[in-house]
N, C-alpha and C positions, 0 to 999 in steps of 0.2 A: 533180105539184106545181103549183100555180097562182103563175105567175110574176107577177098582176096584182096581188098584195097584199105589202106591204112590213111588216116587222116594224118596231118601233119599240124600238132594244137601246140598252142602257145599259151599254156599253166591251165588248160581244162584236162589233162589226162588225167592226174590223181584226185581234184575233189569229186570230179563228174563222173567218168569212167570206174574208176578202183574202187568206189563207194563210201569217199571221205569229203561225202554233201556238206558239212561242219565249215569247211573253208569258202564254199559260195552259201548265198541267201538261202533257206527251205523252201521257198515261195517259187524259185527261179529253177532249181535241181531238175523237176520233170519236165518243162520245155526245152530244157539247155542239151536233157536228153533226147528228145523225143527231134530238136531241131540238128543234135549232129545223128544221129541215124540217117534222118530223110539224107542228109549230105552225103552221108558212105554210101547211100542206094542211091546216089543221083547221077547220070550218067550224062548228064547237061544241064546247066543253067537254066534252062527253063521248067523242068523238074520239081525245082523249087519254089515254082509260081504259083504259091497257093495263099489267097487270103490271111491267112491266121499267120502269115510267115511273113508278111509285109514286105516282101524283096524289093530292093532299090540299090540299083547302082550307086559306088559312090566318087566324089567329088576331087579335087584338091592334091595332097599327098596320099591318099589312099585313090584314087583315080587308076580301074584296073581289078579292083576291088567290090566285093557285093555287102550288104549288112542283109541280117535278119531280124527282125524284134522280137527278146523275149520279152520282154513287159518293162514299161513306160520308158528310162532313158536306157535302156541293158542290150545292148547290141548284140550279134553274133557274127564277128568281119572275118571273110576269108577272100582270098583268091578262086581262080576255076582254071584249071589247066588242062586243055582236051577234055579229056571227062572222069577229072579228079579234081577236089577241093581241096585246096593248100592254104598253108598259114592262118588258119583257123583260131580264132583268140573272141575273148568274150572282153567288151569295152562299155566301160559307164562312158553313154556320150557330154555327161556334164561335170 
């Protein structure tokens, strides 16, 4: 992982990050992990093109924007800028 690039999250730093899991689901904590890492080590949009990560562009007012799925409606939305992830935020799509 390249410790030289900082994410830019929106309320994931302190429950996910600093290890106060208490404020997101227990069920949700290891892929919320495991899915901003791949983003700190991804050096392009297509990096992130793995199965279990369900990448899809998205639509609308976020158009410009990527999701990732951690499980059933719990999204992972960020931006991709050159080959850094921006605005990073974790969204119930319902």
């Amino acid at each position: 992982m390249r410790r030289d690039r900082e994410l830019q999250t929106q309320g994931l730093e302190a429950p996910v990050r600093r290890r106060r899991p208490q404020q997101v689901a227990a069920d949700l904590v290891e892929k919320i992990r495991l899915v901003l890492s791949a983003l700190e080590a991804a050096g392009a949009i297509g990096h992130l093109n793995q199965p279990s990560f369900r990448l899809h562009p998205l639509k609308g007012d976020l158009k410009g924007h990527w999701a990732v799925t951690v499980r059933a409606n719990w999204r992972i939305v960020f931006g991709f800028e050159g080959d850094k992830a921006t605005d990073v935020d974790l969204i119930d799509y319902h």
